[in-house]
C-alpha positions, 0 to 999 in steps of 0.5 A: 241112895244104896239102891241106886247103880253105882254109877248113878251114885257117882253122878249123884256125888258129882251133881252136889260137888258142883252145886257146892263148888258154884257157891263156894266159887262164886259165892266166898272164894272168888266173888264177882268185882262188877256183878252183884254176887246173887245174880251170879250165883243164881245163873251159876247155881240156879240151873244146877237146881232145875233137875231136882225137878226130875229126881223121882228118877235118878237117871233122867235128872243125871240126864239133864245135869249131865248135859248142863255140865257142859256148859260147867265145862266149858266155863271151867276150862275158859277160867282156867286159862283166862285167870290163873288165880282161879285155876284150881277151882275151874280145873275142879270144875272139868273134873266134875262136869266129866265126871258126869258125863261119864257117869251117863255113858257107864249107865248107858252101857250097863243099862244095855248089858242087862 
């Protein structure tokens, strides 16, 4: 990973940050009442696994994570004001899915600089 840009290592970081946030989440801190919790976890943390797929090039699985972010994204900022008890664990959530994004944007502009 010492090879890798720094910000591809940061993405990388966020990327498991917010595969461990789903299960913890979803899985121990906030369980779901009415949805059996492993199919929870499977739309939750299912698609966070699909871009390992691609992770022989660091960049193009950042790509793909970083897009499914915003749908991490959204749903951080839906919880966190639909249900205050759950407030933090979205607001960590944003702060990851824009972590991401902004890990693409910094590769991009230093990808062009070179």
């Amino acid at each position: 990973m010492s090879t890798l840009p720094r910000e591809q290592q940061l993405g990388l970081l966020a990327w498991a940050g917010l595969s461990v946030l789903q299960l913890a989440w979803h899985g121990w801190l906030f369980p779901p009442q009415v949805i059996p919790v492993w199919l929870v976890l499977a739309i939750t943390v299912i698609p966070l696994l699909l871009p390992l797929l691609a992770i022989r090039d660091a960049r193009r699985a950042l790509l793909w994570v970083g897009i499914l972010s915003l749908f991490y994204f959204s749903h951080g900022v839906a919880e966190s004001w639909s249900s205050p008890g759950q407030r933090w664990p979205a607001l960590v959530e944003v702060v990851l899915s824009l972590l991401l994004i902004a890990t693409l944007g910094a590769g991009v502009k230093r990808r062009q600089r070179d």
